[in-house]
DSSP file (Angstrom, degrees, kcal/mol; ACC not computed):
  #  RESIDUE AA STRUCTURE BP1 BP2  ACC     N-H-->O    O-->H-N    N-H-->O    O-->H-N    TCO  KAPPA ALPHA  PHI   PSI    X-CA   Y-CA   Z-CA
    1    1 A X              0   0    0      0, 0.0     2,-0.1     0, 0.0    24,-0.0   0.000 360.0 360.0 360.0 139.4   -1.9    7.0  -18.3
    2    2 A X        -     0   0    0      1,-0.1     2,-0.5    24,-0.1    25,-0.4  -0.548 360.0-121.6 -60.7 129.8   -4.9    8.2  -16.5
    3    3 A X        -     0   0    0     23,-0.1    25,-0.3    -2,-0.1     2,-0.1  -0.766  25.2-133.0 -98.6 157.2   -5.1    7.4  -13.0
    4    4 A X  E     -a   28   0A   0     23,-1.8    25,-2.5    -2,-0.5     2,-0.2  -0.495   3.6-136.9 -77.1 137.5   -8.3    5.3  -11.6
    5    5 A X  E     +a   29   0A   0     23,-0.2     2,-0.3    -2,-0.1    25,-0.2  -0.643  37.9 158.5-105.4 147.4  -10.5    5.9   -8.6
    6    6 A X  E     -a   30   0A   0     23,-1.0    25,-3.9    -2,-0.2     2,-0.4  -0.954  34.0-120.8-151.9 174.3  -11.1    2.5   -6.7
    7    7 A X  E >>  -a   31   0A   0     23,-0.3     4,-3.1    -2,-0.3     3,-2.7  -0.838  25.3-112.8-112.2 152.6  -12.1    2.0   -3.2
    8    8 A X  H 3> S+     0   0    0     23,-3.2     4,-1.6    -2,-0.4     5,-0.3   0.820 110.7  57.5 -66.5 -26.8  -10.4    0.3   -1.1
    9    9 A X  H 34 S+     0   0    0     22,-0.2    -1,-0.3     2,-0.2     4,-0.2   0.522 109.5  51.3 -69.7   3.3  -12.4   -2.7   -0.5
   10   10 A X  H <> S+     0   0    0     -3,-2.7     4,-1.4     2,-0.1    -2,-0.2   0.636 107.1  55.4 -91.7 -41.8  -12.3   -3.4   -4.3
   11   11 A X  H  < S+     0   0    0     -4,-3.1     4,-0.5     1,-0.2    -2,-0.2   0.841 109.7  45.1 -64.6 -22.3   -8.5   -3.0   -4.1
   12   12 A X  T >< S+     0   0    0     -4,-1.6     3,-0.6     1,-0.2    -1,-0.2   0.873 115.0  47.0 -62.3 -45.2   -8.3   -5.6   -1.5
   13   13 A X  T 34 S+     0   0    0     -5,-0.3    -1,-0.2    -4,-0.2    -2,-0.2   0.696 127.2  27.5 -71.6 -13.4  -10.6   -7.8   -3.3
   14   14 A X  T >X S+     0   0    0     -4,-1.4     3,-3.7    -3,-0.2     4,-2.1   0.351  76.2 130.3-136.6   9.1   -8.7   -7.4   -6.6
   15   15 A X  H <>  +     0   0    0     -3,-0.6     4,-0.8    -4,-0.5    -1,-0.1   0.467  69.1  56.8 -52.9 -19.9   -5.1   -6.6   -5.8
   16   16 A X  H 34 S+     0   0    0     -3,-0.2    -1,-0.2     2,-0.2    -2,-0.1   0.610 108.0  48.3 -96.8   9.1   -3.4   -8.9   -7.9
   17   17 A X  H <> S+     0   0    0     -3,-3.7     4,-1.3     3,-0.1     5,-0.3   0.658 113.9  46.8 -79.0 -25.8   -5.2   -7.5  -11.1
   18   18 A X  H  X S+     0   0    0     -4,-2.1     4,-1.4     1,-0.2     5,-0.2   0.889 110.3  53.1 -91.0 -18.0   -4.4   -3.8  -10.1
   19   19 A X  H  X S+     0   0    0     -4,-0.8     4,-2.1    -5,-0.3    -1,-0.2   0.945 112.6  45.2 -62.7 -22.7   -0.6   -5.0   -9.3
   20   20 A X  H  4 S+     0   0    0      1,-0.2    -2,-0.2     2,-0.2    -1,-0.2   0.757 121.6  43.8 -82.5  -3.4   -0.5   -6.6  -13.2
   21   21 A X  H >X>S+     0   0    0     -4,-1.3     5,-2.4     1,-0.2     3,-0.8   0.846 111.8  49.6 -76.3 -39.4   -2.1   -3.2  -14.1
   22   22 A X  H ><5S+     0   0    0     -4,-1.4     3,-0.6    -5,-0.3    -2,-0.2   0.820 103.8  52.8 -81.0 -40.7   -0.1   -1.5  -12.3
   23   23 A X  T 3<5S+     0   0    0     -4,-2.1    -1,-0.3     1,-0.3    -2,-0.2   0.525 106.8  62.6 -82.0  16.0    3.3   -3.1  -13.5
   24   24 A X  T <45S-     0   0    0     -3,-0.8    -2,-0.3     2,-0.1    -1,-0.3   0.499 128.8 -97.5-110.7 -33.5    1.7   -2.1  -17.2
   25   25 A X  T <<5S+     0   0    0     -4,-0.6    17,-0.3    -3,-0.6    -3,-0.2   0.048  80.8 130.5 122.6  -7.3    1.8    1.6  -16.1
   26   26 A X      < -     0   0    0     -5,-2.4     2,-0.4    15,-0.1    -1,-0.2  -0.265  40.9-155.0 -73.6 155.3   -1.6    2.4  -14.9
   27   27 A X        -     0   0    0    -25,-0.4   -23,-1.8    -3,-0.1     2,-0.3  -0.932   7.0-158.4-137.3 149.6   -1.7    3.9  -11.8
   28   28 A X  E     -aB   4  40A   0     12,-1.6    12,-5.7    -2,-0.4     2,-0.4  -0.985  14.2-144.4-156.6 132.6   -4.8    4.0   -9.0
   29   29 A X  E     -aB   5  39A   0    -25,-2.5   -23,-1.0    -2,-0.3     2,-0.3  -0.960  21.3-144.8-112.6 124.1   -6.0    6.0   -6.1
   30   30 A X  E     -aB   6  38A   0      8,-1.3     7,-2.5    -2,-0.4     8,-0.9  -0.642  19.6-162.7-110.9 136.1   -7.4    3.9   -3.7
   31   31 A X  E     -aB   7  36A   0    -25,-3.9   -23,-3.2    -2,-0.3     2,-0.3  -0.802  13.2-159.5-117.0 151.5  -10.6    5.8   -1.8
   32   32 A X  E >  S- B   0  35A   0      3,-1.1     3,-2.1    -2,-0.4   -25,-0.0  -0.971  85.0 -12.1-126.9 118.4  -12.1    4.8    1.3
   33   33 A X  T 3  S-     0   0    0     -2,-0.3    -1,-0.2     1,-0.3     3,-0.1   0.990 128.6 -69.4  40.4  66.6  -16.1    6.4    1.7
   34   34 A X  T 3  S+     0   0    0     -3,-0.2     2,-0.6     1,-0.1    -1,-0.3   0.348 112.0 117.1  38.9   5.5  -14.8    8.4   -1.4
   35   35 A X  E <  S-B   32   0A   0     -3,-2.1    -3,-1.1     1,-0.0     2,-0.2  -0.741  76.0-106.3-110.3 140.4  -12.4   10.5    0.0
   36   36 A X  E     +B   31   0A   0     -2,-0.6    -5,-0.2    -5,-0.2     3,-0.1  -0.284  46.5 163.2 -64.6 121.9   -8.5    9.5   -1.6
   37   37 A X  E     +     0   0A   0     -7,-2.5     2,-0.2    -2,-0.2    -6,-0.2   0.901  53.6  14.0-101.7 -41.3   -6.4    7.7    0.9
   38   38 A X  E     -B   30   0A   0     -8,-0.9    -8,-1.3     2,-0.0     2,-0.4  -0.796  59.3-133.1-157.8 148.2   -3.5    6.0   -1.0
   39   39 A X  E     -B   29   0A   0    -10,-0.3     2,-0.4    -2,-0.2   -10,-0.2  -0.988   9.1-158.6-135.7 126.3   -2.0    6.1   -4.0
   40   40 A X  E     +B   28   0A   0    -12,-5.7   -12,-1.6    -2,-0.4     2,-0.3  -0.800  30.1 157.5 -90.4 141.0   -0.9    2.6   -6.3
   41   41 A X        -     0   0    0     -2,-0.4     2,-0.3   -14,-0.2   -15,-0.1  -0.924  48.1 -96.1-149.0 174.7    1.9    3.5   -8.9
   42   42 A X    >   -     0   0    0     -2,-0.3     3,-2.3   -17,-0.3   -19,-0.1  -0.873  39.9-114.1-106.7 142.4    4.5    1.2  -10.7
   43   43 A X  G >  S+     0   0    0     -2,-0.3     3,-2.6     1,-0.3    -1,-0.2   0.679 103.4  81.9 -55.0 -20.9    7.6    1.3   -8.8
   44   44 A X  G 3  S+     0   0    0      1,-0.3    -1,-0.3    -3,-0.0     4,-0.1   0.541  91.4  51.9 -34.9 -27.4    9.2    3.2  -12.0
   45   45 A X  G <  S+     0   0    0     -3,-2.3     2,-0.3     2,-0.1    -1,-0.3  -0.035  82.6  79.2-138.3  49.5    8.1    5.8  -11.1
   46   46 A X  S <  S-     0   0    0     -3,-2.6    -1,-0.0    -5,-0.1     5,-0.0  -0.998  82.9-120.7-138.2 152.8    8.9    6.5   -8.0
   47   47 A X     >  -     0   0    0     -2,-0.3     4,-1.5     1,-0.2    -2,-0.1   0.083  21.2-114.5 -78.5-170.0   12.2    7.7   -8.0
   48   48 A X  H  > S+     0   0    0      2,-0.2     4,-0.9     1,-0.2    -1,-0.2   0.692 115.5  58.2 -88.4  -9.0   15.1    5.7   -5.8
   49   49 A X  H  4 S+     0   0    0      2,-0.2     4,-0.3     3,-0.1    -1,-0.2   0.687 108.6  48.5 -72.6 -28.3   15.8    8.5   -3.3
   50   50 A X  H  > S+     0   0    0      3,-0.1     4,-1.4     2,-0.1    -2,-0.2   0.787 112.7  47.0 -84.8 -31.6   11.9    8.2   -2.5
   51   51 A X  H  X S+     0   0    0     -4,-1.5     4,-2.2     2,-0.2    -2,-0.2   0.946 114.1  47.5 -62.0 -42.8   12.1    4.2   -2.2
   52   52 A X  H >< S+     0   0    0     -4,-0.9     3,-1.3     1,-0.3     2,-0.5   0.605 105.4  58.0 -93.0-108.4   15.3    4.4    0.2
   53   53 A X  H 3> S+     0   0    0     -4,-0.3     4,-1.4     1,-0.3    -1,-0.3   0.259 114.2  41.2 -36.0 -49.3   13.6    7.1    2.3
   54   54 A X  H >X S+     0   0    0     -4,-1.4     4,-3.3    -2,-0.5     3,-1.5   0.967 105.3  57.0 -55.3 -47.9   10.9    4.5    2.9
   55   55 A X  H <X S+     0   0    0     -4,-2.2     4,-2.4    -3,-1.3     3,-0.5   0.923 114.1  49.5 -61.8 -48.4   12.8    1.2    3.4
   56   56 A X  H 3> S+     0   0    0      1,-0.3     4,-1.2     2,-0.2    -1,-0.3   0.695 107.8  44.0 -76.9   4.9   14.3    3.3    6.2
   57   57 A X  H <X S+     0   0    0     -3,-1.5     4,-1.4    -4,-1.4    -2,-0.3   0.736 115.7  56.9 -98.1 -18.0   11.2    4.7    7.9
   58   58 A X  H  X S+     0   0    0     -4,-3.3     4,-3.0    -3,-0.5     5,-0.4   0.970 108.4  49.5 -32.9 -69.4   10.2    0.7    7.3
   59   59 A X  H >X S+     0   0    0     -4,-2.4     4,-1.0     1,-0.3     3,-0.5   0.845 107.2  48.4 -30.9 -85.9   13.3   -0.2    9.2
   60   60 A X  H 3X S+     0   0    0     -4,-1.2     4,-2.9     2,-0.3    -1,-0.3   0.683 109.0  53.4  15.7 -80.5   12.8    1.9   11.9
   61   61 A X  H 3X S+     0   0    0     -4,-1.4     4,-1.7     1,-0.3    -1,-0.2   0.882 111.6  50.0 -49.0 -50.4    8.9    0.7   12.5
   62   62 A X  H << S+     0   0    0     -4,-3.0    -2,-0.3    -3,-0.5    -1,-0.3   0.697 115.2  37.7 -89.4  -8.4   10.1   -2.8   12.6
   63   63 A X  H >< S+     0   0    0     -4,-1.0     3,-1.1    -5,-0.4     4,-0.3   0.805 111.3  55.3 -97.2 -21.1   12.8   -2.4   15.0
   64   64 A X  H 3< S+     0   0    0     -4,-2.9    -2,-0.2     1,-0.3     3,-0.1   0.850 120.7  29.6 -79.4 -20.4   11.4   -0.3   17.0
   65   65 A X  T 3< S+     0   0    0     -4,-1.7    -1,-0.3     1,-0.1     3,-0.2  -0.255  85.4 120.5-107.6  27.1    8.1   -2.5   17.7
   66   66 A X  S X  S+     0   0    0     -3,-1.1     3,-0.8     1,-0.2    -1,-0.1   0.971  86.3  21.4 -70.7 -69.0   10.2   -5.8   17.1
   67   67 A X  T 3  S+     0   0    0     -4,-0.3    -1,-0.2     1,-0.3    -2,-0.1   0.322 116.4  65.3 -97.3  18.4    9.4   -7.2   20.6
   68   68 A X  T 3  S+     0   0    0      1,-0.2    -1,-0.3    -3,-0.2    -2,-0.1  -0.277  95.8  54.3-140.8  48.2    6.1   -5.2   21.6
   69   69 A X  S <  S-     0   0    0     -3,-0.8    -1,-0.2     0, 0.0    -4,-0.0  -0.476  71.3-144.9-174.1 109.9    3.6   -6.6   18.9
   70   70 A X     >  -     0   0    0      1,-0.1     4,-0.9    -2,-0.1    -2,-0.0  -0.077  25.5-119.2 -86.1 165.4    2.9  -10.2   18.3
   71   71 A X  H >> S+     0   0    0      2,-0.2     3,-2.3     1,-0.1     4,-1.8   0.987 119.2  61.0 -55.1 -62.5    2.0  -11.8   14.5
   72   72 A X  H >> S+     0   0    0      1,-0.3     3,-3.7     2,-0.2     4,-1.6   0.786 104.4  41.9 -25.2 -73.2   -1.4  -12.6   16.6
   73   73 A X  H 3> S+     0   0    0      1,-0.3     4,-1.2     2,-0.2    -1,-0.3   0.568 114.4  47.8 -67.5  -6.5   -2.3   -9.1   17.3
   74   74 A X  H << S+     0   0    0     -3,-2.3     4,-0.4    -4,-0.9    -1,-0.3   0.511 109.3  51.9-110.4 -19.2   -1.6   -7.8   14.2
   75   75 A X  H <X S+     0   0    0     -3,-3.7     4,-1.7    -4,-1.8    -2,-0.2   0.761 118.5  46.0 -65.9 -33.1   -3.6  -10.7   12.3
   76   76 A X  H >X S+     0   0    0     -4,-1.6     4,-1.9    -5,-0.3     3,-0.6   0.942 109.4  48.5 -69.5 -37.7   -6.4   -9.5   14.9
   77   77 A X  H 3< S+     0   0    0     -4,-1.2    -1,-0.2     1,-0.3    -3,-0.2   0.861 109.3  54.8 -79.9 -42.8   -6.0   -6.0   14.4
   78   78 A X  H 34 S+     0   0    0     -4,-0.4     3,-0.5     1,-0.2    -1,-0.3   0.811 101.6  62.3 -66.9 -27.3   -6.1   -6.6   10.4
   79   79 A X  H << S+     0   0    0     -4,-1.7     2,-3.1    -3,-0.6    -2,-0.2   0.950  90.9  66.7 -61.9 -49.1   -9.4   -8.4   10.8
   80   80 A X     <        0   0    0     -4,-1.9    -1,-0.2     1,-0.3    -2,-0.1   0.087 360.0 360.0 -59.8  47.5  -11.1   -5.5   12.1
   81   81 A X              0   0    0     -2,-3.1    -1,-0.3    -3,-0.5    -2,-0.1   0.052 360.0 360.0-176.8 360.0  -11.0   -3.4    9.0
């Protein structure tokens, strides 16, 4: 399948059509003032040595900033954007 240019402020607006899209096989590059930032893909195909490399750099992020970033700032910090 071909993938699809969308910007990101339509993928926010529209994210749980591009997930059902997405679990369908289409796949979407999300642009921000046109230039490609991000890429949506169905987890199928991305392989499990590329998942587990994330879940631990996830890990990581969230212990290491466990006690030095509140829910608050981080709802504020998502509002600006």
């Amino acid at each position: 399948m071909e993938q699809k240019a969308i910007s990101s402020f339509e993928a926010k607006t529209k994210l749980s059509s591009l997930l059902r899209e997405a679990e369908k096989g289409q796949e979407f590059v999300i642009t921000n003032h046109g230039k490609p930032i991000a890429k949506l893909v169905p987890l199928d195909s991305v392989s499990s040595t590329e998942w587990d490399l994330f879940l631990n750099f996830a890990k990581k992020i969230r212990n290491k900033n466990k006690e030095k970033v509140s829910i608050r700032s981080l709802i504020d910090d998502g509002r600006k954007y």
